[in-house]
N, C-alpha and C positions, 0 to 999 in steps of 0.2 A: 237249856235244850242242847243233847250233846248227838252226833252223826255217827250214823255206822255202817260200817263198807263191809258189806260180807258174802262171801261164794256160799251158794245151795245146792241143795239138790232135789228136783221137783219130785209127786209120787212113783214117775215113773223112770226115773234114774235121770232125766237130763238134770247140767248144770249148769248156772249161771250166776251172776251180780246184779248185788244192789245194793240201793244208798236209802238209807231211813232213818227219820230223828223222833229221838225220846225228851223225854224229861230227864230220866235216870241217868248214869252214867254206866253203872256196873255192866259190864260183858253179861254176867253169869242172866240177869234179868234181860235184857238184853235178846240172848239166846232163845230163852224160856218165851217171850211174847213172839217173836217173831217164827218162830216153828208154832205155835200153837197160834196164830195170828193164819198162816200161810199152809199151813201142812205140808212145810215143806222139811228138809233138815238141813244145819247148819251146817257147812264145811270148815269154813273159817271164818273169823270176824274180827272186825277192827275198830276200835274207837278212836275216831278223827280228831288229833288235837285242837286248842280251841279256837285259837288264827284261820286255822284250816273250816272250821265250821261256821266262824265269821265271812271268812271270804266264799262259801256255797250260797253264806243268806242273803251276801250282795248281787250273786251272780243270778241267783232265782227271782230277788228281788229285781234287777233290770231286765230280764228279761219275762218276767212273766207278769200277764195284766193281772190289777188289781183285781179284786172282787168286790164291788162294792157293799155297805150292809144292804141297803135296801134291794140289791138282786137278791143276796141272799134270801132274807126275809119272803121274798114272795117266791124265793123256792118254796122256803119250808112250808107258806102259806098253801102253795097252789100241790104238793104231794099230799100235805093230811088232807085237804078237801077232796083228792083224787084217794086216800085211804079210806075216810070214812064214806063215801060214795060206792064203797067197796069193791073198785079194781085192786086188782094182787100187785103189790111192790116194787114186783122186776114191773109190770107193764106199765104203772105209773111213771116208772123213772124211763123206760123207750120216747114215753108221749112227752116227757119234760125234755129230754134228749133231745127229740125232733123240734121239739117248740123254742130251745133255746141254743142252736145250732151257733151265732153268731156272738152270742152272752159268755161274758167273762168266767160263767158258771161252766161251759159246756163241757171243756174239760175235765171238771170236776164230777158233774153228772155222768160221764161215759164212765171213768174209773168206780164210781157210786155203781153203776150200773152190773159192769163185770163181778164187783164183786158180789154184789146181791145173788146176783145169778149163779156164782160159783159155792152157794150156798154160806157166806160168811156172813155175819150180822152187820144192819147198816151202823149202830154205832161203831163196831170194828172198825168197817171201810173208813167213816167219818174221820175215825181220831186219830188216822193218814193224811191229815189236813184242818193239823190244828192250828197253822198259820191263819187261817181266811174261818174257820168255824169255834165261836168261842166256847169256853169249859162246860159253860152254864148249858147249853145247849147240847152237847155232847152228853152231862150227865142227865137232861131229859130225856133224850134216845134212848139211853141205855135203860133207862126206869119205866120209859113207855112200853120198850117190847118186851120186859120181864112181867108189864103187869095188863099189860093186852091191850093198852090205850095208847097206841103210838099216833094215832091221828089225832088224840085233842093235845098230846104233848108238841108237834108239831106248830098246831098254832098256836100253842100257848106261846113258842120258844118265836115263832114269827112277829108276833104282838110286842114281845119281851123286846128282840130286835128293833122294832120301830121303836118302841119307847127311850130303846137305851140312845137310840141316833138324834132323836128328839131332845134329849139332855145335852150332848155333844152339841149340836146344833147351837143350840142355845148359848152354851159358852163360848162358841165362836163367834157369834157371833155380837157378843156385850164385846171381845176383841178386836173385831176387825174396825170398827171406826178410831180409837184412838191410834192402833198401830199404823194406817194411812195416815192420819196426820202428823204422827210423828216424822215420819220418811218422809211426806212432804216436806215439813218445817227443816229435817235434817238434808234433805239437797237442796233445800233452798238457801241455806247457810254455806254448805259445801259450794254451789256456785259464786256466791258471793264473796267468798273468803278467797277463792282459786281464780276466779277468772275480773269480778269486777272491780276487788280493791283494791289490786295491784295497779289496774290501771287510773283508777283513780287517785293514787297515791302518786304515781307517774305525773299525773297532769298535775295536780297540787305543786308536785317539787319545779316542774319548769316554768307556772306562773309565780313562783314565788308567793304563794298566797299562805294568808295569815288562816289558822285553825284555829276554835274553841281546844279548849284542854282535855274535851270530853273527846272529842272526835280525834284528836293525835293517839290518848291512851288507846281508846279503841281500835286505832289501825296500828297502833305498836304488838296490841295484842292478837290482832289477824295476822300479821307477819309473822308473828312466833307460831302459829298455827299452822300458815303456809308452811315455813319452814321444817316445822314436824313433820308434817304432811309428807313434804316431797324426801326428806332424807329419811324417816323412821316406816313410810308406807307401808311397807312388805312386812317389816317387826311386828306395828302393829294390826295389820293383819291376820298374821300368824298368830299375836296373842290373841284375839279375837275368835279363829278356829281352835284356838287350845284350851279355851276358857268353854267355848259353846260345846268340845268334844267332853272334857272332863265332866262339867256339869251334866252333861245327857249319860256319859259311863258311867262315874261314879257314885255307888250310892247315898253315901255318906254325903257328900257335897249337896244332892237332890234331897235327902230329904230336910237336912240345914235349911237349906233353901226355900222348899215346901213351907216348913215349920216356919220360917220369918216370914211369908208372903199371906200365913194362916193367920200372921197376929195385926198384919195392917188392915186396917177397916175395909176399905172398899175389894180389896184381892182377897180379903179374909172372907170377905160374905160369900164372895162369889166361889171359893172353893169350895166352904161350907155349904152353902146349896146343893152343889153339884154332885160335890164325894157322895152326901147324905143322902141323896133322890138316890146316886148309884146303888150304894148299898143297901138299902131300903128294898130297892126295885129286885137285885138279886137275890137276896134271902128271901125274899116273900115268892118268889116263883121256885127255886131250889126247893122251900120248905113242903110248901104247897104241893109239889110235885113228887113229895114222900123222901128225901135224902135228907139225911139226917143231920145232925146241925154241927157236927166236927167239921163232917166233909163239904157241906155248903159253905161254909166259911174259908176253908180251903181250897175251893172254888173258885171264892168273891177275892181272895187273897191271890191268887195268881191274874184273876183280870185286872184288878187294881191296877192304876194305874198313878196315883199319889203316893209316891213311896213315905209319907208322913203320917196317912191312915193304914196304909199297907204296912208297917213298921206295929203299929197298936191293933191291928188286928194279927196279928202273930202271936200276938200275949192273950189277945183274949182268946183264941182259940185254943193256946197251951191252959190257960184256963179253964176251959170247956174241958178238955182232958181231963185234966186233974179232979172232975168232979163239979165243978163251980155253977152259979148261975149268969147266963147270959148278962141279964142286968144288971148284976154287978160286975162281971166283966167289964164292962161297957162303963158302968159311973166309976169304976179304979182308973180307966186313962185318965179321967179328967178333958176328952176332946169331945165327949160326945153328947148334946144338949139333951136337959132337965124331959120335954117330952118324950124325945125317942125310948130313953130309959125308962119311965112312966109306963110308958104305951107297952115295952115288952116286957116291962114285969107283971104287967094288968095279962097280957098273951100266955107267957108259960103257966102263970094262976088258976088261968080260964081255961088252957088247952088249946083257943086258937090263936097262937104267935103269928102264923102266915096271914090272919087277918089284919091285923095290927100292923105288921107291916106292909102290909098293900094299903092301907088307910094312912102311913109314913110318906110311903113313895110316892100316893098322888098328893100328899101337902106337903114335901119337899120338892116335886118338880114344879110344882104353883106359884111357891114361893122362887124356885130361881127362876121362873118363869117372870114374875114381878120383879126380883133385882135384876135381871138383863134390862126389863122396860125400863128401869130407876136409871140405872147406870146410863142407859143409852139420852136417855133425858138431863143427866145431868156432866155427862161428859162432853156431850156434846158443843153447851156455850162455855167449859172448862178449856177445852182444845182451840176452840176459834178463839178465846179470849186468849193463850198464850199465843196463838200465832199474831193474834192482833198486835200485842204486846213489842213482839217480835220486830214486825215491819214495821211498827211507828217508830222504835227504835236505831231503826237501819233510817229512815226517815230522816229522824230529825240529827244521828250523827252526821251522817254523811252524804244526805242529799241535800239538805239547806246550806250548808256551805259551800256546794256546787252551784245551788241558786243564786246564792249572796254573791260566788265569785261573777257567775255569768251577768249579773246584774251592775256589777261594778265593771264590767267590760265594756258594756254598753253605754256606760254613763260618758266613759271616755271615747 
């Protein structure tokens, strides 16, 4: 996505600035959308270098609220219900206006609005706000009001929304209990290593007390920890944000990454699940909604968000180009399971592909539906059993010798 600063000139000679992002980079295109976008004429323009377009997306990003998916969603839900109810467009969007006054939407909806009103097409206004409204969604707009059904594309795209948040969900949540325990178990080590061995190691030294062999290596090796710690902190630190930055920018590194975490069992499944409900979920509503299967997948290819399927559907779409069939696009990566390929070569045979894959999408979100319950059933005594592991260990190093000493102090 690249920013463009440019002075106009509106229909009736005033002039003014503004700042707008594309996907493209070229000026010349550039130009062309934005006068045929605005009716307005370009005076000059500039394309923002890329530091420069990074630092706009941090500043819009802290200062402006999220949009969450499910506002969205019951946008789109509650304008087609007010389309096909058959109020006119500008007035559906005044009454969502009014109704959502306080909604992270509102903003968005007053701009939706003007430009409705100023006679520009909603997917125009829309694709001003391709931060917060996804691809899939924008090429329903545009396909609904070309073909006069823009209220059932609305909800189709509202439903598609909740579905797609439902997937998300879900893998967050097969994550969020092992990652808590991790962080527990890991400051509970950090406390232990920083504040209670030191002094325990203190009291050992001025009782003169006798240790197990296990329990001196062990706090030989907490000292060498402490001392990392306090001398290398900030190094490692920094390698720490350099390692999470690189991995997050690079793609190369991500999709490595991706690719290793797709061949271990249990982070394999659950990507596998997930990606496949994904894309399953988006071509069958793309398809279904009449765009054609270059451009749907080039669609499904910029939400992607696994740059290791986003990587193999690049190919199969250069594929598609070149003439090929889906299904074998699809059985040449080698990533994509024996059904899915089944099922859409049974589709293109038959003519309905978009069924086929709505019949993918709800038995690939079934099934990650079932490895999050799996996972969460089985990680569960996996995590208490390391921590347990954990604490009998702190345990029996170096609390029983505290015993033993405190007991032999007594005696005497």
């Amino acid at each position: 996505m690249h920013y463009f600063l440019y002075r106009y000139a509106d229909d009736l000679g005033r002039p003014g600035w503004r700042l707008e992002k594309f996907q493209f980079s070229d000026a010349l295109t550039a130009r062309a959308v934005i006068e045929q976008r605005h009716d307005d004429t370009v005076l000059r323009l500039w394309r923002l270098p890329g530091p420069a377009s990074g630092l706009i997306d941090l500043m819009i990003g802290l200062t402006r609220r999220p949009v969450p998916t499910e506002v969205l969603a019951e946008f789109l839900h509650n304008l087609g219900v007010m389309l096909r109810c058959g109020l006119p467009i500008d007035q559906a969007l005044v009454e969502l206006r009014e109704e959502n006054r306080r909604s992270p939407m509102a903003r968005v909806i007053n701009e939706l609005h003007i430009g409705v009103s100023g006679g520009s097409a909603l997917s125009a206004v829309m694709e001003r706000h391709r931060e917060i409204i996804p691809g899939t969604v924008l090429s329903l707009i545009a396909i609904g009001e070309q073909s006069g059904n823009l209220d059932r594309v609305l909800l189709d795209g509202a439903a598609h929304l909740n579905r797609v948040r439902g997937i998300r969900q879900d893998v967050q949540k097969a994550l969020i209990y092992p990652v808590f325990v991790t962080l527990v178990v890991l400051l509970a080590a950090l406390f232990w290593i920083d504040y209670v061995l030191p002094n325990l190691q203190q009291m050992f030294l001025q009782m003169n007390a006798h240790l197990p062999p296990l329990t001196i290596k062990a706090m030989a090796v907490a000292g060498w920890l402490q001392r990392l710690i306090e001398d290398w902190f900030w190094a490692l630190l920094a390698g720490l944000a350099l390692t999470i930055l690189l991995v997050t920018r690079t793609t190369w590194l991500r999709q490595r990454l991706y690719a290793l975490l797709w061949r271990l069992p249990i982070s394999g499944r659950l990507i596998r699940d997930s990606a496949l409900a994904f894309m399953t979920e988006y071509l069958s509503l793309l398809i279904r909604a009449g765009v054609n299967l270059s451009e749907a997948l080039a669609v499904l290819e910029e939400a992607m968000r696994n740059p290791h399927y986003r990587g193999h559907l690049q190919r199969v779409r250069e594929g598609i180009r070149n003439g090929s069939r889906l299904s074998d696009e699809l059985q040449a990566t080698g990533v994509f399971p024996r059904l899915m390929i089944r099922l859409v070569s049974v589709g293109e045979q038959s003519g309905n592909l978009d069924e086929q894959l709505d019949y993918l999408a709800v038995e690939y979100r079934r099934r990650l539906h079932h490895t999050v319950d799996s996972l969460a059933e089985i990680l569960k005594p996996l995590m208490i059993s390391i921590a347990g592991v954990f604490f009998i260990f702190v345990v029996a190093v170096f609390l029983l010798p505290v015993y033993q000493l405190i007991s032999q102090t007594t005696m005497y």
